[in-house]
Biotite code that builds the C-alpha atoms (Angstrom):
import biotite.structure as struc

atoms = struc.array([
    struc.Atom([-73.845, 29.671, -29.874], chain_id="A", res_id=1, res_name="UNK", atom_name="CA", element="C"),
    struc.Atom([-76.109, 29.834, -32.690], chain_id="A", res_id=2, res_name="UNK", atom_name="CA", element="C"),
    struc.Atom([-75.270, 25.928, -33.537], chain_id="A", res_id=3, res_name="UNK", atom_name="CA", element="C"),
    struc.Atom([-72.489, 26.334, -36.080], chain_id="A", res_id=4, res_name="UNK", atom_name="CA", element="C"),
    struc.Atom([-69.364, 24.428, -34.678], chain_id="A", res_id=5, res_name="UNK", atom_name="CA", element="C"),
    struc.Atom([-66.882, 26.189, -33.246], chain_id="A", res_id=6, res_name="UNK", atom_name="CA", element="C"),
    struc.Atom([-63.772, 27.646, -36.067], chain_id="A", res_id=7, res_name="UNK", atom_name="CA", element="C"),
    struc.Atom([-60.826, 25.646, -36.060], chain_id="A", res_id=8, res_name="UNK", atom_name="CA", element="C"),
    struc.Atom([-57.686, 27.750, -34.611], chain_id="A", res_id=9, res_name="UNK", atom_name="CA", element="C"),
    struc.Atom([-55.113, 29.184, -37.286], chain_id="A", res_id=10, res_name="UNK", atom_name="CA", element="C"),
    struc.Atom([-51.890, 27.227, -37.737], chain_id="A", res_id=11, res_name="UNK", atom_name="CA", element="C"),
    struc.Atom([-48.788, 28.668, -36.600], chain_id="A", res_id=12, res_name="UNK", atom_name="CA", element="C"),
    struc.Atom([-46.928, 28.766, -39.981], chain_id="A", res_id=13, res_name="UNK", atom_name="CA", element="C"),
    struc.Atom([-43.406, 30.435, -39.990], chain_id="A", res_id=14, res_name="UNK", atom_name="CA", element="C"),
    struc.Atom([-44.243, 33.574, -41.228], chain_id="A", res_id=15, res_name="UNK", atom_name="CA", element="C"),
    struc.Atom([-47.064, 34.131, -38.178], chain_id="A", res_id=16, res_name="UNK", atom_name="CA", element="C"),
    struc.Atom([-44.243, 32.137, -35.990], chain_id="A", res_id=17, res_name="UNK", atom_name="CA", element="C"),
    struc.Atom([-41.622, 35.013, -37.040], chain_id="A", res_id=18, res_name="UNK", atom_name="CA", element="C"),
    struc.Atom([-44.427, 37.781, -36.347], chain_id="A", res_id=19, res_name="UNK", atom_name="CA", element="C"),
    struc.Atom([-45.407, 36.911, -32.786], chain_id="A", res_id=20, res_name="UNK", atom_name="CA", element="C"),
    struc.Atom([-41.841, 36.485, -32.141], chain_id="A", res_id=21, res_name="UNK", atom_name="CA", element="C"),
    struc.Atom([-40.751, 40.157, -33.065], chain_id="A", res_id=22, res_name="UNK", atom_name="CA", element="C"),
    struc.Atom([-43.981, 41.102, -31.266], chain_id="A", res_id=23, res_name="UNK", atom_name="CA", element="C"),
    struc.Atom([-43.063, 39.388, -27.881], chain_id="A", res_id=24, res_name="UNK", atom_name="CA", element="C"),
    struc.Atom([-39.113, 40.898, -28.446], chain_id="A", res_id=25, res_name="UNK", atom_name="CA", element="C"),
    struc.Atom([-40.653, 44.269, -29.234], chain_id="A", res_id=26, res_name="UNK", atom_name="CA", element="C"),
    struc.Atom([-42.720, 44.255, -26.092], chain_id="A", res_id=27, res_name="UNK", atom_name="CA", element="C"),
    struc.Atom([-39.811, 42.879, -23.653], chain_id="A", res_id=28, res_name="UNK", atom_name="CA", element="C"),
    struc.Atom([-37.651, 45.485, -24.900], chain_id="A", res_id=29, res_name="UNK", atom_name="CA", element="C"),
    struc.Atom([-40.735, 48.018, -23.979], chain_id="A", res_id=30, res_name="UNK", atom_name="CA", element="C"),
    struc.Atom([-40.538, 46.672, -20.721], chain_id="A", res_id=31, res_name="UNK", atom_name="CA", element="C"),
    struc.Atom([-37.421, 46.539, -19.845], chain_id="A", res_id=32, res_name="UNK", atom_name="CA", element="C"),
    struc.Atom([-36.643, 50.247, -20.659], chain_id="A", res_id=33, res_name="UNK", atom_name="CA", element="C"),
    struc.Atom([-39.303, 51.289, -18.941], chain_id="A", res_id=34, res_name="UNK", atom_name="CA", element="C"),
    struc.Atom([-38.078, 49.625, -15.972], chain_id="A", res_id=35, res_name="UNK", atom_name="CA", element="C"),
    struc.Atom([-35.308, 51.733, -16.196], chain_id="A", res_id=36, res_name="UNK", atom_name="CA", element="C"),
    struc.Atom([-35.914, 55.092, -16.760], chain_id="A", res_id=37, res_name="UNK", atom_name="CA", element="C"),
    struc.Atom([-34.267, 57.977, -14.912], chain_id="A", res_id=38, res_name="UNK", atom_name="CA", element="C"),
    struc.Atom([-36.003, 60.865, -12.979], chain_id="A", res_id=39, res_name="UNK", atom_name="CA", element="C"),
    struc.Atom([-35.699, 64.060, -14.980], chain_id="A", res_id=40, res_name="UNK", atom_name="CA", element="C"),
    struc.Atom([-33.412, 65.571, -13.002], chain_id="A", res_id=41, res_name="UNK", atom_name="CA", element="C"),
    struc.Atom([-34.981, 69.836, -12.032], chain_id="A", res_id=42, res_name="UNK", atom_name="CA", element="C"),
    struc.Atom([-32.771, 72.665, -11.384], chain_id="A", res_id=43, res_name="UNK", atom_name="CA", element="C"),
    struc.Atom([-35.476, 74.333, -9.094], chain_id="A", res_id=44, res_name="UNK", atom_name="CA", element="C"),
    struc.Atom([-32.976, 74.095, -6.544], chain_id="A", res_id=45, res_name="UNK", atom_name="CA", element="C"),
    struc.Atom([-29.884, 75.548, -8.251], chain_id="A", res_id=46, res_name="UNK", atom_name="CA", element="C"),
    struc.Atom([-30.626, 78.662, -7.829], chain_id="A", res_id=47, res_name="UNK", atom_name="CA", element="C"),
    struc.Atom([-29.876, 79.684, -11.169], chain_id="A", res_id=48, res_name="UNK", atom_name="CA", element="C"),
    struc.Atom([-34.285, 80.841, -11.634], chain_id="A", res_id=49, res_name="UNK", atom_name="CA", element="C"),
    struc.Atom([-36.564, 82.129, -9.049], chain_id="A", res_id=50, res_name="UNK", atom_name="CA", element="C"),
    struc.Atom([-39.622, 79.406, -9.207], chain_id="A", res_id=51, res_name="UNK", atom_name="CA", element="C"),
    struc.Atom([-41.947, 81.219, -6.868], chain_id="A", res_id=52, res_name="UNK", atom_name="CA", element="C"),
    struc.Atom([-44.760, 81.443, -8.907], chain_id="A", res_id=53, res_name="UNK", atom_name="CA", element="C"),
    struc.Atom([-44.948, 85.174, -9.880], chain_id="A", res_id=54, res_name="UNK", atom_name="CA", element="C"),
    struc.Atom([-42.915, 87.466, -12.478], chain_id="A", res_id=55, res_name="UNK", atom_name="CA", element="C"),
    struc.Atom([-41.215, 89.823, -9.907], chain_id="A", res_id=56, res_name="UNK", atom_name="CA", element="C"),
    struc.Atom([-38.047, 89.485, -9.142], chain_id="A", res_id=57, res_name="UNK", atom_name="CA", element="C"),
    struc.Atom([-37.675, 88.591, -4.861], chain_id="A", res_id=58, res_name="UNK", atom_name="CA", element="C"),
    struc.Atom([-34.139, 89.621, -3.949], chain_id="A", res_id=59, res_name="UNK", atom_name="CA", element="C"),
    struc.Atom([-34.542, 86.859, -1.426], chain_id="A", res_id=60, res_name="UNK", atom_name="CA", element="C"),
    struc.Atom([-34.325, 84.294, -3.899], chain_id="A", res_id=61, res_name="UNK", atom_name="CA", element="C"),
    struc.Atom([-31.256, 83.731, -5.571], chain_id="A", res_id=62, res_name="UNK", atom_name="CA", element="C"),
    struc.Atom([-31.405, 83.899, -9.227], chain_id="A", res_id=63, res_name="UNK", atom_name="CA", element="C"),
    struc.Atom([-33.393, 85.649, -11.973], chain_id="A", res_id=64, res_name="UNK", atom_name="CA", element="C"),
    struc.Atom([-37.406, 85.643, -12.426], chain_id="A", res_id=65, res_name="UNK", atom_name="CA", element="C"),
    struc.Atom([-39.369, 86.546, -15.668], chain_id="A", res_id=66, res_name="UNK", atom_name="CA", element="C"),
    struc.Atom([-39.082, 90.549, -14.891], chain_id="A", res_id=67, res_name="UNK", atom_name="CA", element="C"),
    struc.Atom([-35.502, 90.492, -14.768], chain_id="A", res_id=68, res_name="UNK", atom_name="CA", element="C"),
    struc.Atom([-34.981, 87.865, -18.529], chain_id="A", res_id=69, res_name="UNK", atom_name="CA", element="C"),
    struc.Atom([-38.094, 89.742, -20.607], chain_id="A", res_id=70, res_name="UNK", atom_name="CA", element="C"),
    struc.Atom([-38.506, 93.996, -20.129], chain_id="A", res_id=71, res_name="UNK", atom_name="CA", element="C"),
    struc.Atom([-41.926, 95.489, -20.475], chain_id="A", res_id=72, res_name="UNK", atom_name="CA", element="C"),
    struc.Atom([-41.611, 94.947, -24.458], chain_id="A", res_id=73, res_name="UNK", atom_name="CA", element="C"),
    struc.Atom([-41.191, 91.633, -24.478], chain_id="A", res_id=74, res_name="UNK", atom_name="CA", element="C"),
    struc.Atom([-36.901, 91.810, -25.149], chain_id="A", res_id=75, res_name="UNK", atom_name="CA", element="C"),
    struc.Atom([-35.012, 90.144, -23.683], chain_id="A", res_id=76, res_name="UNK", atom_name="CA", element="C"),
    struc.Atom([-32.577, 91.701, -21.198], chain_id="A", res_id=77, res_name="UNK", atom_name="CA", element="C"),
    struc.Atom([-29.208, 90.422, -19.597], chain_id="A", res_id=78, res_name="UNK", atom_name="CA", element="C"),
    struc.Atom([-28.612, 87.835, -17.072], chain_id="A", res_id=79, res_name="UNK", atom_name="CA", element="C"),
    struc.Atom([-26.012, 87.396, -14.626], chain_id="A", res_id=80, res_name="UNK", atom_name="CA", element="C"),
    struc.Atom([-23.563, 90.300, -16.553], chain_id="A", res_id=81, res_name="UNK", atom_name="CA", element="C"),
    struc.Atom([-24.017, 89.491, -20.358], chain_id="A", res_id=82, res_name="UNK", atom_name="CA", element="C"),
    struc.Atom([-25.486, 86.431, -20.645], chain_id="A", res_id=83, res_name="UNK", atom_name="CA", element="C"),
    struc.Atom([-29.079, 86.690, -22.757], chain_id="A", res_id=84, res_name="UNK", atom_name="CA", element="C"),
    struc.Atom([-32.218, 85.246, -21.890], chain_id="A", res_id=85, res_name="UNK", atom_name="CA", element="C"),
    struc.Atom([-32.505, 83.471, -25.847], chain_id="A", res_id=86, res_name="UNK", atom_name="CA", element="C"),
    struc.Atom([-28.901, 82.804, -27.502], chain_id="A", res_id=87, res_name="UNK", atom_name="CA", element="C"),
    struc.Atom([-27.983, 85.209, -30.150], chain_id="A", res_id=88, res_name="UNK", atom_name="CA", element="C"),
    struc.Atom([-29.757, 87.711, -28.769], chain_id="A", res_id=89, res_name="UNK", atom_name="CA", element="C"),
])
C-alpha cells in the first residue's frame, strides 16, 4: 500500500513442512477428543447426599447433609454407622 511490492511468500522447506504437519495432527487429535467426551456423570440422585441447598439435615431426603458430616466445631462426625466424612479420620 505504501508502493513497496508486495513480500514474496516463505518456502515450504522440510523443517516448516514437518512443523505444520505436527500442528494439523495436534489439532485433529484436539478435535476428535473433544468430539467425544463423556458427561460427568452426578450422584445428586443416589441418594447417598441431601443437595437441597441448605446445611440441615431434611429427614425427607434420603442421605446425609452438611449438619450431619461436620458438628458445630468443624469435626467431622460419622456417616451411615462408621463411615467418616474425610478418610482417616
Amino acid at each position: 500500500m505504501d508502493g513497496r511490492p508486495a513480500r514474496p511468500p516463505l518456502p515450504l522447506t522440510p523443517h516448516r513442512l514437518h512443523v505444520y504437519l505436527w500442528l494439523l495432527a495436534a489439532a485433529a487429535i484436539a478435535m476428535m477428543l473433544a468430539a467425544f467426551v463423556l458427561p460427568a456423570l452426578a450422584v445428586h440422585d443416589d441418594g447417598l447426599f441431601e443437595v437441597d441447598g441448605d446445611i440441615t439435615n431434611d429427614p425427607a431426603a434420603s442421605g446425609p447433609d452438611w449438619a450431619s458430616v461436620f458438628d458445630g466445631n468443624g469435626n467431622t462426625v460419622n456417616l451411615f454407622g462408621g463411615v467418616s466424612g474425610i478418610c482417616g479420620r
